[in-house]
DRENVEXFI-692735 format. One line per 10 residues: number of its first residue (from 1); for each residue x, y, z of N, C-alpha, C. Coordinates in Angstrom, 3 decimals. Example, Ala and Ser with C-alpha at 12.3 -4.5 7.8 and 13.67 -1.06 7.14 Angstrom:
residues 2
1	13.190,-5.690,7.800,12.300,-4.500,7.800,13.200,-3.300,7.800; 12.850,-2.250,7.080,13.670,-1.060,7.140,12.900,0.030,7.870 $
This chain:
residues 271
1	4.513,-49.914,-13.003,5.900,-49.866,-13.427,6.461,-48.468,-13.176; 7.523,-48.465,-12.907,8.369,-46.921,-12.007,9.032,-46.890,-13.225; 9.685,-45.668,-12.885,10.567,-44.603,-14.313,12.010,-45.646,-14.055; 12.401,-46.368,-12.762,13.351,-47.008,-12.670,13.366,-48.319,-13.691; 12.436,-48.924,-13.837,12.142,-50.625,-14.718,12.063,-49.451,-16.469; 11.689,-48.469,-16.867,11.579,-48.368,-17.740,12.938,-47.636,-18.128; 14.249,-47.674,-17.594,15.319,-47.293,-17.524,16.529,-48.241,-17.905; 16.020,-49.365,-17.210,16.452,-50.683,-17.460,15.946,-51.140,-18.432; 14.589,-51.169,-18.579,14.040,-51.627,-20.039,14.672,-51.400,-21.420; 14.454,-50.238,-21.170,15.181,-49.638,-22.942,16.538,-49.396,-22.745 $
11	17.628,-49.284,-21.811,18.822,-50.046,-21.337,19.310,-51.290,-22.507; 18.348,-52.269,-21.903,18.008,-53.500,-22.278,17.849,-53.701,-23.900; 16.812,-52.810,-24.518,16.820,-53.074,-25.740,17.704,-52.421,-26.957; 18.006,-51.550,-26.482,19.486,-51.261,-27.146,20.383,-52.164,-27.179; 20.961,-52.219,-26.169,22.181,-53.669,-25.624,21.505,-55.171,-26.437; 20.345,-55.505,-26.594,20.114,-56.702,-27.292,19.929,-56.414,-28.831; 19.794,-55.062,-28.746,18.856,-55.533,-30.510,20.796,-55.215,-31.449; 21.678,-54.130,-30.638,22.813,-54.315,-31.160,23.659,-55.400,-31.180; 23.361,-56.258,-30.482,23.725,-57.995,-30.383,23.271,-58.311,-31.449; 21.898,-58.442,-31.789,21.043,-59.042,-32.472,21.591,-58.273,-34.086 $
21	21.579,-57.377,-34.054,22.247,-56.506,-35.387,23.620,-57.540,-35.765; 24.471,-56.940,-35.048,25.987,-57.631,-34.927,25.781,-59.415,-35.404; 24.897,-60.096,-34.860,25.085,-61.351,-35.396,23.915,-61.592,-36.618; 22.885,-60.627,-37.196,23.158,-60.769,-38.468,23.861,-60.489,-39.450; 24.984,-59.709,-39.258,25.945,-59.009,-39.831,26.735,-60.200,-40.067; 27.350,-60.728,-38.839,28.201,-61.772,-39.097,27.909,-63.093,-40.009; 26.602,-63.864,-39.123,25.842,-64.229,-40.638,25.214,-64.151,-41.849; 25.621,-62.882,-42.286,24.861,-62.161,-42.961,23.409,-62.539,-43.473; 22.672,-62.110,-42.431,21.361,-62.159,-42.281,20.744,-60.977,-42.941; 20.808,-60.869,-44.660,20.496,-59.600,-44.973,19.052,-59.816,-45.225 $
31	18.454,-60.779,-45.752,16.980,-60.802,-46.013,16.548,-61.690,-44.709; 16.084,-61.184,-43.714,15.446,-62.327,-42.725,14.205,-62.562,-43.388; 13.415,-63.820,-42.818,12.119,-63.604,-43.226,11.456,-63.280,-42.472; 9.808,-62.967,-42.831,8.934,-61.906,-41.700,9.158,-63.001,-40.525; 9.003,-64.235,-40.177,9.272,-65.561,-39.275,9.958,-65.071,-38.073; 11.358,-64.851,-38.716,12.694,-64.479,-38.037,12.684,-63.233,-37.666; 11.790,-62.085,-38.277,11.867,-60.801,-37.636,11.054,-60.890,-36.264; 9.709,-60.752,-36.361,9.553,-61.268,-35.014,9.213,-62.403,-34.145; 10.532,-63.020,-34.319,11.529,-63.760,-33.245,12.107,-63.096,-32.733; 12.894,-62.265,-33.338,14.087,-61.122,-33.075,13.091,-60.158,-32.128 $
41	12.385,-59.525,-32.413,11.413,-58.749,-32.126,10.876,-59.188,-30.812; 10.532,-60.370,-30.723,9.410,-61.049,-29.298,10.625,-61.199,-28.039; 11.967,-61.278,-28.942,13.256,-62.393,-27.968,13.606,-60.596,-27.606; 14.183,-59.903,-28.066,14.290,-58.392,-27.623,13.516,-57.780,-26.637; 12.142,-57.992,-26.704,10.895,-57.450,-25.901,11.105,-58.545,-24.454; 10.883,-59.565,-24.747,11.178,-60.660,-23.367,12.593,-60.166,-22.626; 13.441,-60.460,-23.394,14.781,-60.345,-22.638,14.716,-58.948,-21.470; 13.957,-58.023,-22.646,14.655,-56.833,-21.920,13.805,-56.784,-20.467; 12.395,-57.115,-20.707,11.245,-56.901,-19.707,12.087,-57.810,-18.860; 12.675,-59.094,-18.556,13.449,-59.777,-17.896,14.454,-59.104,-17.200 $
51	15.022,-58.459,-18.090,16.433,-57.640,-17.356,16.169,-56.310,-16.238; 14.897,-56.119,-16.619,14.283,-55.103,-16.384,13.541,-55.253,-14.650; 13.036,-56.152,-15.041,12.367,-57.150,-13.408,13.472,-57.064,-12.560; 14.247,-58.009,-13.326,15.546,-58.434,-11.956,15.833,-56.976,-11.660; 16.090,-56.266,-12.763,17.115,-55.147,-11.905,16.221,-54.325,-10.599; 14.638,-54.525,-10.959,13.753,-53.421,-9.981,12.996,-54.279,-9.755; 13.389,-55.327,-9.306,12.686,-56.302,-8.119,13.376,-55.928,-7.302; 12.343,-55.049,-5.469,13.194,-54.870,-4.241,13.184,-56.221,-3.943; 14.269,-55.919,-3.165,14.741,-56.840,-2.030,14.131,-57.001,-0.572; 14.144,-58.354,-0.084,13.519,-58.015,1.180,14.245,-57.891,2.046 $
61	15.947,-58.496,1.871,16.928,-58.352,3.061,18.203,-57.782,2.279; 19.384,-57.391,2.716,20.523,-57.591,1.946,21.134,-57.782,3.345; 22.561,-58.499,3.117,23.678,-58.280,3.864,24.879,-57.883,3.267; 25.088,-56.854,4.246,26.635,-55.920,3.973,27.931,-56.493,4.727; 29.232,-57.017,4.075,30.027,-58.030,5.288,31.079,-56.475,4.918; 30.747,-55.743,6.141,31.610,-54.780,6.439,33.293,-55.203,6.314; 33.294,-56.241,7.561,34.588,-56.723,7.887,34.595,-57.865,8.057; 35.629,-58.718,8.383,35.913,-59.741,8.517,35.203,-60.290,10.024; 35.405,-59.402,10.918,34.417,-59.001,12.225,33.636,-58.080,12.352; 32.548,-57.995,11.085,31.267,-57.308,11.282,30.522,-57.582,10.031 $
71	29.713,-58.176,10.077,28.273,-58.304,9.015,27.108,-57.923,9.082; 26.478,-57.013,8.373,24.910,-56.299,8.600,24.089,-56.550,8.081; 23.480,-57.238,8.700,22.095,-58.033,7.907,21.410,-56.812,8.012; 20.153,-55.819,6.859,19.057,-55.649,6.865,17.484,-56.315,6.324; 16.246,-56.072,7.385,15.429,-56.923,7.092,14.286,-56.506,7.619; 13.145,-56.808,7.099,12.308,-56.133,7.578,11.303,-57.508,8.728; 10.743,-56.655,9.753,10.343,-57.352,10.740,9.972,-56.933,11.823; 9.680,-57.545,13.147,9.146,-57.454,14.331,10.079,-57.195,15.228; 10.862,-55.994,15.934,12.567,-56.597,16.753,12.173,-57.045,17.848; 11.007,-57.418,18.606,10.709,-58.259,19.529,10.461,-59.789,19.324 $
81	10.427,-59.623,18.120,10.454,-61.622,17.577,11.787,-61.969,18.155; 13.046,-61.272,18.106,14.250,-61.600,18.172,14.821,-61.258,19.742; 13.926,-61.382,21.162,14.214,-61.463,22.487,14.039,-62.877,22.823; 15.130,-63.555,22.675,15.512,-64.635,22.645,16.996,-65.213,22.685; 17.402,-66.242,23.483,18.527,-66.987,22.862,20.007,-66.163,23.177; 19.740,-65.201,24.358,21.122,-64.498,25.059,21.647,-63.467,23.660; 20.362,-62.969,22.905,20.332,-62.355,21.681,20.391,-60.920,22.722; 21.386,-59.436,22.002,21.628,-58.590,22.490,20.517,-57.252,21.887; 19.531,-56.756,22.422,18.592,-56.192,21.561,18.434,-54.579,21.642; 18.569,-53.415,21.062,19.034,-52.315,21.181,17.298,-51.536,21.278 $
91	16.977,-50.927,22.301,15.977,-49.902,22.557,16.164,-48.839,22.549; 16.134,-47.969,21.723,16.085,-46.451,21.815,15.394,-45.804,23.096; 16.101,-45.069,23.892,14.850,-44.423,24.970,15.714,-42.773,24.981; 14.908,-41.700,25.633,14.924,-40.315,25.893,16.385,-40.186,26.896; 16.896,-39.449,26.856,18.485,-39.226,27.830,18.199,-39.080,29.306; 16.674,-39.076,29.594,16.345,-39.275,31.268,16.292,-40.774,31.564; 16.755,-41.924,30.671,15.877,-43.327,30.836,14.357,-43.148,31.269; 13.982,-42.162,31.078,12.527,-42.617,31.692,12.062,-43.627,31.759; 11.054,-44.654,32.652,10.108,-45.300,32.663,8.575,-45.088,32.262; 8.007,-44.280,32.928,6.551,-43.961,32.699,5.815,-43.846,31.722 $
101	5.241,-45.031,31.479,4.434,-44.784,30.043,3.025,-44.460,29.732; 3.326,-43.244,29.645,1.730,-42.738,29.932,1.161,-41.754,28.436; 2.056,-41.928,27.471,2.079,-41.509,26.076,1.771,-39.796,26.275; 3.301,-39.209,27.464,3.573,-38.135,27.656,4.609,-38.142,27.847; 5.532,-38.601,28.562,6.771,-38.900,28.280,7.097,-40.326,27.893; 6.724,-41.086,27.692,7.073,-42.232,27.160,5.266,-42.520,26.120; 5.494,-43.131,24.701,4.216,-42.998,23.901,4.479,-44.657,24.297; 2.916,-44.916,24.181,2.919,-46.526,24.513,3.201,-47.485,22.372; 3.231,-46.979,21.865,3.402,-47.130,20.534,4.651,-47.331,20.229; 5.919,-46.613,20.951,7.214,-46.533,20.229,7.664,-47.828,21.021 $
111	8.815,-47.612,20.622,9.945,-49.127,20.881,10.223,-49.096,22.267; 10.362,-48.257,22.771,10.752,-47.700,24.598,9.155,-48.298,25.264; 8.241,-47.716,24.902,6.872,-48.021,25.869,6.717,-49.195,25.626; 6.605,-50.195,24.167,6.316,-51.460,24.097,7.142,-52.761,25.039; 8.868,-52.117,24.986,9.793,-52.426,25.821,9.199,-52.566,27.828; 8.812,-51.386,27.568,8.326,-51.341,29.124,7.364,-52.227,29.364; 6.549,-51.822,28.845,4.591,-52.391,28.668,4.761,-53.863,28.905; 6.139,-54.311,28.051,5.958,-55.884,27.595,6.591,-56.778,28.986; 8.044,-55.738,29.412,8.499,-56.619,30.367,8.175,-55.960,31.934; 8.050,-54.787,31.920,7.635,-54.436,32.921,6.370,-53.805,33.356 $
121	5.592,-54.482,33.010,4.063,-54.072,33.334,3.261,-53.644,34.872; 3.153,-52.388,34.831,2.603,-52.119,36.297,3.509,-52.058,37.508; 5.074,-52.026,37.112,6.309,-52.200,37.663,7.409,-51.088,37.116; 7.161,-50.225,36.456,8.450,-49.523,35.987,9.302,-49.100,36.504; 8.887,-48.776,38.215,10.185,-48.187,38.954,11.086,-49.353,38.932; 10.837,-50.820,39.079,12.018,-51.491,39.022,12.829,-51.557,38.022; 12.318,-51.300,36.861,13.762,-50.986,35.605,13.990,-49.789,35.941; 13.581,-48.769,36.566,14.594,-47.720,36.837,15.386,-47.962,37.793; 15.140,-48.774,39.092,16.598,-49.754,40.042,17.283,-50.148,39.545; 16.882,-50.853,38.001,17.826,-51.426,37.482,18.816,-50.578,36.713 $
131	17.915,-49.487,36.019,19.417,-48.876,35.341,19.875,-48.298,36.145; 19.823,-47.618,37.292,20.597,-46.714,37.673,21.553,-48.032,38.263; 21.906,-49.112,39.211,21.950,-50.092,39.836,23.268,-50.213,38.491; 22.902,-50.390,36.781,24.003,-50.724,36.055,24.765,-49.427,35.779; 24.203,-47.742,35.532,25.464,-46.981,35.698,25.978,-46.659,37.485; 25.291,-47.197,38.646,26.317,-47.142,39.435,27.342,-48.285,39.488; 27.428,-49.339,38.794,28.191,-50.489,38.986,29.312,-49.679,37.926; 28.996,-49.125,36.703,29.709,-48.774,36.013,30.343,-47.407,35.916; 30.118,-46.530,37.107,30.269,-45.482,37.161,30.043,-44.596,35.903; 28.823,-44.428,35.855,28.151,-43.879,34.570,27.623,-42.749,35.451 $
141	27.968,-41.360,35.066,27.505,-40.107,35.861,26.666,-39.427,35.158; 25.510,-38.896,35.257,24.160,-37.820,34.829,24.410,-36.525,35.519; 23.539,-35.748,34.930,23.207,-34.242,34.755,22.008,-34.277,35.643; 21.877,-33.640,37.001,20.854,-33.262,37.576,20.432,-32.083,37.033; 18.947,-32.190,36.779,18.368,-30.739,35.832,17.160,-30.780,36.770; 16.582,-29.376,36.475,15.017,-29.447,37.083,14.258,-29.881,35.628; 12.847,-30.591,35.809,12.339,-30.867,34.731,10.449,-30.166,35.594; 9.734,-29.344,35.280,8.789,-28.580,35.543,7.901,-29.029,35.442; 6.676,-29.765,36.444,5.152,-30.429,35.561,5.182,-31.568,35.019; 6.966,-32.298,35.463,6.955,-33.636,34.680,7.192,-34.637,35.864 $
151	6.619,-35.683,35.755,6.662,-36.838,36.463,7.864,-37.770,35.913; 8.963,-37.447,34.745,9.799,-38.118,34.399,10.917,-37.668,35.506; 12.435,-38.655,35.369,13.611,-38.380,36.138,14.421,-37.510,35.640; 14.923,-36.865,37.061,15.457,-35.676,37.146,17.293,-35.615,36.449; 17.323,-36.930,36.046,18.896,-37.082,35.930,18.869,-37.361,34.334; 19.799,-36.799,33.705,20.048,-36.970,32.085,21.012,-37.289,31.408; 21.457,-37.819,30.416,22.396,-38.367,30.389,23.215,-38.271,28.730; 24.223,-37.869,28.548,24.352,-38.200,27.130,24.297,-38.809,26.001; 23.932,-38.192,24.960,23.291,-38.872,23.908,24.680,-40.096,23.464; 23.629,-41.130,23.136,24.523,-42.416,23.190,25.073,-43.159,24.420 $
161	24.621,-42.734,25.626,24.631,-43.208,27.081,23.752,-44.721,26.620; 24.357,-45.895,27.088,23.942,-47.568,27.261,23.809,-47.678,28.279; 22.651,-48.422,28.635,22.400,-48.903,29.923,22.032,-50.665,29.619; 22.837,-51.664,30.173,22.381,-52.935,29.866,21.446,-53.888,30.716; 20.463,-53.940,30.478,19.497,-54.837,31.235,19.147,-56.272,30.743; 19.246,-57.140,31.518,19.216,-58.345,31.223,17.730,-58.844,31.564; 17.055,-59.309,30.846,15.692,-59.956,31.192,15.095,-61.304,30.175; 14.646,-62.363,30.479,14.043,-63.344,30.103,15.163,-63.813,28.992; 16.345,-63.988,29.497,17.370,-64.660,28.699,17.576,-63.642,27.349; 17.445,-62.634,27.838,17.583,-61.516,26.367,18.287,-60.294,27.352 $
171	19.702,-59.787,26.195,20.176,-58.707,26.725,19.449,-57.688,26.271; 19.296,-56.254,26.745,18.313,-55.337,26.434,19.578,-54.110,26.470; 20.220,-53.667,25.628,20.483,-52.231,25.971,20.339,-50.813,25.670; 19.186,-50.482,26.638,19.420,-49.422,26.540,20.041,-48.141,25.797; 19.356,-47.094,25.053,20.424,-46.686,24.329,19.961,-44.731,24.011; 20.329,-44.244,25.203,19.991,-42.776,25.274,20.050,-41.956,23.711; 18.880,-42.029,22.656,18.863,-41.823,21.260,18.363,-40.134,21.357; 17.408,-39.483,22.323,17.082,-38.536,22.051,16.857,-37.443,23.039; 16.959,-35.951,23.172,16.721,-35.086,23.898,15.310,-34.857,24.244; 14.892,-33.905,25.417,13.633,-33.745,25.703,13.573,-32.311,26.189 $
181	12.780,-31.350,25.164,12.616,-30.232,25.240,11.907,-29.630,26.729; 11.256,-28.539,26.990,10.879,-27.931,27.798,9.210,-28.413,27.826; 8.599,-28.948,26.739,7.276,-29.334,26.156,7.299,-31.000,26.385; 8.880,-31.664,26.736,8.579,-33.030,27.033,8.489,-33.816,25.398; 8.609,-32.815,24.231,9.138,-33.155,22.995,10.197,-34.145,22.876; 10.435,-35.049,22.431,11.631,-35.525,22.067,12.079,-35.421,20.716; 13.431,-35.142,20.577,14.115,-34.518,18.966,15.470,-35.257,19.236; 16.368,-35.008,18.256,17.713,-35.143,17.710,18.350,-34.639,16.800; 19.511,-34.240,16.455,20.156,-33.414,15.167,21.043,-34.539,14.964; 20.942,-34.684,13.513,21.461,-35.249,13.077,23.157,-35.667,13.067 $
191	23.539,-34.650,13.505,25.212,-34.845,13.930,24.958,-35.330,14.974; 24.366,-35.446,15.954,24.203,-36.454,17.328,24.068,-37.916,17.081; 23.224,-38.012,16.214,22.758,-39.465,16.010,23.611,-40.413,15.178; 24.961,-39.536,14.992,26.115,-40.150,13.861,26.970,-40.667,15.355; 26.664,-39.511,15.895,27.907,-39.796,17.130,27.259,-40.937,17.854; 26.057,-41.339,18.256,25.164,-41.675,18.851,25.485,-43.284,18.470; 24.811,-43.512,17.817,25.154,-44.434,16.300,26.936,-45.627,16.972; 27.863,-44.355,16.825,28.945,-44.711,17.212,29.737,-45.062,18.427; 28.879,-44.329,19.475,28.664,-44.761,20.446,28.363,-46.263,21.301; 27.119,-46.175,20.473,26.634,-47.525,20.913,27.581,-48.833,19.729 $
201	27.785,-48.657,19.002,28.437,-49.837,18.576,30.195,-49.871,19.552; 30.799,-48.626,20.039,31.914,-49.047,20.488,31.188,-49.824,22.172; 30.312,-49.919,22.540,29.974,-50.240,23.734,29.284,-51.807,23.451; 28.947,-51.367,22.376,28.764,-53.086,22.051,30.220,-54.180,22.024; 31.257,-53.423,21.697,31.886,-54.350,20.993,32.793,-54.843,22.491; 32.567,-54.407,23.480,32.912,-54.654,25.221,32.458,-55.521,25.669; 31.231,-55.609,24.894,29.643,-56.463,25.764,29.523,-57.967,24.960; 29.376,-57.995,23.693,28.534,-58.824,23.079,29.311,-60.336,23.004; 30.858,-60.092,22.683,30.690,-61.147,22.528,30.691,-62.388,21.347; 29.884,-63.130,21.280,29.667,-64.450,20.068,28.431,-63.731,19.197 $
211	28.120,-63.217,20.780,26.125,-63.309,20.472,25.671,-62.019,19.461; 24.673,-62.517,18.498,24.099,-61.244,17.693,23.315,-60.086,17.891; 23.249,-59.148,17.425,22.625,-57.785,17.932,21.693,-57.197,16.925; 20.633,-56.809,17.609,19.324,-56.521,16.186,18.895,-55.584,16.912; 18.715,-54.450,16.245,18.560,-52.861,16.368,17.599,-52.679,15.594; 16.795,-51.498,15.700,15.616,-51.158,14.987,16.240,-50.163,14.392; 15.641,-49.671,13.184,15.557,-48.639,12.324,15.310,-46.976,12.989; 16.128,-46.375,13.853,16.110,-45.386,14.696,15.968,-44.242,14.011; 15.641,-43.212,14.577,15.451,-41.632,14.228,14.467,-41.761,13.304; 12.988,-42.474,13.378,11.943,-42.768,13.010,10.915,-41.283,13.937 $
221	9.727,-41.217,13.218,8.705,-41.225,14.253,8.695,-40.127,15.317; 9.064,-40.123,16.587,8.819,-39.559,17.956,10.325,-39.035,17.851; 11.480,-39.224,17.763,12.473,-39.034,17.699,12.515,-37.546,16.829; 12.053,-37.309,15.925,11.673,-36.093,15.116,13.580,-35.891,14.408; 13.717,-36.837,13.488,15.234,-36.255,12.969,14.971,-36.047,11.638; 13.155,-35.944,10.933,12.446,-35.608,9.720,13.547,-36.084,8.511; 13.708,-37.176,8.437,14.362,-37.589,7.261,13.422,-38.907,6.905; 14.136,-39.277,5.764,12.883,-40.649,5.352,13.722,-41.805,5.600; 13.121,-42.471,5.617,14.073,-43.866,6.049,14.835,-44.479,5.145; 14.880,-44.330,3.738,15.807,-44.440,3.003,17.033,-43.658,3.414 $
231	17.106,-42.815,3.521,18.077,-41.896,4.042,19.074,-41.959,5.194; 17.747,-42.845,6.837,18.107,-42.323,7.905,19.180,-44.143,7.490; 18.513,-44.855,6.944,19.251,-46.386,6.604,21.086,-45.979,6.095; 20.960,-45.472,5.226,22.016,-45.292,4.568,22.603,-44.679,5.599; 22.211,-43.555,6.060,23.306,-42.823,7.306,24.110,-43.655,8.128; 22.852,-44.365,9.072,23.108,-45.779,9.516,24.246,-46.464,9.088; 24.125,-47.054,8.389,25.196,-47.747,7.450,26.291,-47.487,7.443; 26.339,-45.939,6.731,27.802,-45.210,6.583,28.263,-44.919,7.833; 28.027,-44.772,8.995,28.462,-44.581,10.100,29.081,-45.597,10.674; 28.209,-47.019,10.665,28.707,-48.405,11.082,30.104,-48.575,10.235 $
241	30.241,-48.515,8.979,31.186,-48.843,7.818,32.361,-47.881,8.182; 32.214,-46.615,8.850,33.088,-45.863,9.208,33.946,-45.874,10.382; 33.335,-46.483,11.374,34.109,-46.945,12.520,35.291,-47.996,12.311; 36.596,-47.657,13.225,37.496,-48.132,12.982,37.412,-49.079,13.755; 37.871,-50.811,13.101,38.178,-52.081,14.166,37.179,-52.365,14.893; 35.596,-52.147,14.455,34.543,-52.507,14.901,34.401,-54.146,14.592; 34.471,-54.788,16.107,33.496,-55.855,16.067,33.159,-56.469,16.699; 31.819,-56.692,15.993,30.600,-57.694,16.535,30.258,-58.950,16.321; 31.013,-60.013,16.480,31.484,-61.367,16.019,29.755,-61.558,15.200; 28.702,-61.963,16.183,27.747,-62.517,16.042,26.666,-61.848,14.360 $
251	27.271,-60.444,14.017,26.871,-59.668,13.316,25.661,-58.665,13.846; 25.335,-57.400,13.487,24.853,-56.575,14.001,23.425,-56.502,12.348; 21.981,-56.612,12.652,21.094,-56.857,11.925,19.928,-55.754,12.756; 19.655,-54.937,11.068,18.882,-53.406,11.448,17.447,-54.452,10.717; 16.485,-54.137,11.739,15.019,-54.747,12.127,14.239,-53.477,11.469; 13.519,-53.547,10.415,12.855,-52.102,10.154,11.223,-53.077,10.269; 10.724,-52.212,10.868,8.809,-52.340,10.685,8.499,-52.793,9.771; 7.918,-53.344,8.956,7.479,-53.842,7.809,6.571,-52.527,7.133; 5.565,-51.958,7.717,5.405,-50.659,6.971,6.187,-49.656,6.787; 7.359,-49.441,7.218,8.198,-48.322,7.075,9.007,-49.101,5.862 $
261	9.398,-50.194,5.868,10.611,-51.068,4.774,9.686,-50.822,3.707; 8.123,-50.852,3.800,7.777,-50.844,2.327,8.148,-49.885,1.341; 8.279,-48.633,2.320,9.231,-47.436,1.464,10.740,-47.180,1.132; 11.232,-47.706,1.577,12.807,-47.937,1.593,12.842,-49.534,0.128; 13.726,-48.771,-0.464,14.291,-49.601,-1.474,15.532,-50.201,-1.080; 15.778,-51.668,-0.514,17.101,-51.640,-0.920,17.877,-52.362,-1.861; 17.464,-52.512,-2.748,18.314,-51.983,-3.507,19.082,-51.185,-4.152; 18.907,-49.928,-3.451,19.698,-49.122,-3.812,21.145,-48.531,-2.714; 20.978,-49.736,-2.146,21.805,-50.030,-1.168,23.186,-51.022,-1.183; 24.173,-50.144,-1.632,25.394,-50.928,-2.196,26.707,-50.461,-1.615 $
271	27.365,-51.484,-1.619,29.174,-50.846,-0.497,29.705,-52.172,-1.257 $
């Protein structure tokens, strides 16, 4: 039991036993008998432990109906269960798009290498035909840089740069989340990832459509934006809630890992 249920608890037994006062007063219940005391006593202790549960029982999903054209499911889960069904699915990758997953510039663990690993196995230069293939259709322009000792691409792109790839009846986009130091580090500051964030939902709202969009729980992990995921959620959130005339008919639903959600409360998640 957390300091939160024992907050609610005795909450709880104040609020009942002054009920319980108040209506012997009214009936004037001046001699109860020992019977009736604990009744009073057992019904006080139950109620409150009751009130107490509900209030600090987490949740496993909530939905937030932003707008009339935007609803945010959160939930915890797999976001590759959901490549399916002309479903629009958001990958975080480094501002070079890299391909290469060699858990040096791309870790075979994060959401970008599993992405690769899964659909393009032993093939990565062809998703790099492909994105470049969608910012030349879209005239999407990069930063030629030298990169020293690295086998990643030489072209970079701004944070919140989309690239949309279509594969096995699932949209995939692309979604330039983080920088890459001189060490091949990847990081983010937190004022980027607001803009970032905002970015990609105004580029969604061009693209999507009917169809729904399920995003992972970003600035996790490899990304290095050292916040906890209670935190990086809520940011999340407030950023989506802040955009003006955002929408995503189908609703936009944040996919967290199931070990990372075990730390995130939401219930403490309210608009």
């Amino acid at each position: 039991m957390n300091r939160e249920f024992f907050k609610y608890f005795f909450a709880a037994v104040g609020t009942i036993s002054s009920v319980v006062t108040l209506i012997s007063f009214v009936f004037q219940l001046t001699k109860p008998s020992c019977l009736i005391v604990v009744l009073y006593v057992v019904a006080i202790i139950g109620m409150s432990v009751a009130f107490a549960v509900w209030q600090t029982w987490r949740k496993k999903s909530i939905t937030v109906k932003i707008s009339n054209t935007l609803t945010t499911c959160v939930k915890a889960g797999d976001l590759f269960d959901y490549v399916r069904n002309d479903n629009y699915v958001i990958i975080p990758v480094n501002e070079y798009f890299d391909t290469l997953v060699d858990d040096t510039i791309i870790n075979k663990g994060s959401i970008h290498g599993q992405f690769v690993e899964r659909y393009y196995p032993n093939n990565h230069k062809q998703l790099h035909e492909e994105i470049e293939h969608f910012f030349e259709l879209n005239k999407i322009k990069g930063e030629k840089v030298t990169r020293e000792d690295s086998e990643g691409y030489s072209t970079k792109y701004p944070i919140g740069t989309c690239a949309l790839i279509d594969k096995n009846d699932t949209h995939f986009v692309l979604l330039a989340l983080t920088h890459f130091d001189n060490k091949e580090q990847a990081y983010v500051e937190l004022s980027e990832f607001g803009r970032c964030i905002s970015r990609m939902c105004t580029f969604l709202c061009t693209r999507v459509g009917q169809q729904p969009v399920y995003m992972p729980l970003m600035g996790m992990g490899l990304s290095r934006l050292n916040q906890s995921g209670q935190f990086i959620l809520k940011y999340m959130l407030d950023t989506i809630v802040g955009i003006k005339n955002l929408a995503i008919l189908g609703g936009l639903n944040i996919i967290i890992y199931p070990t990372i959600a075990k730390t995130i409360n939401l219930n403490e998640i309210k608009y």
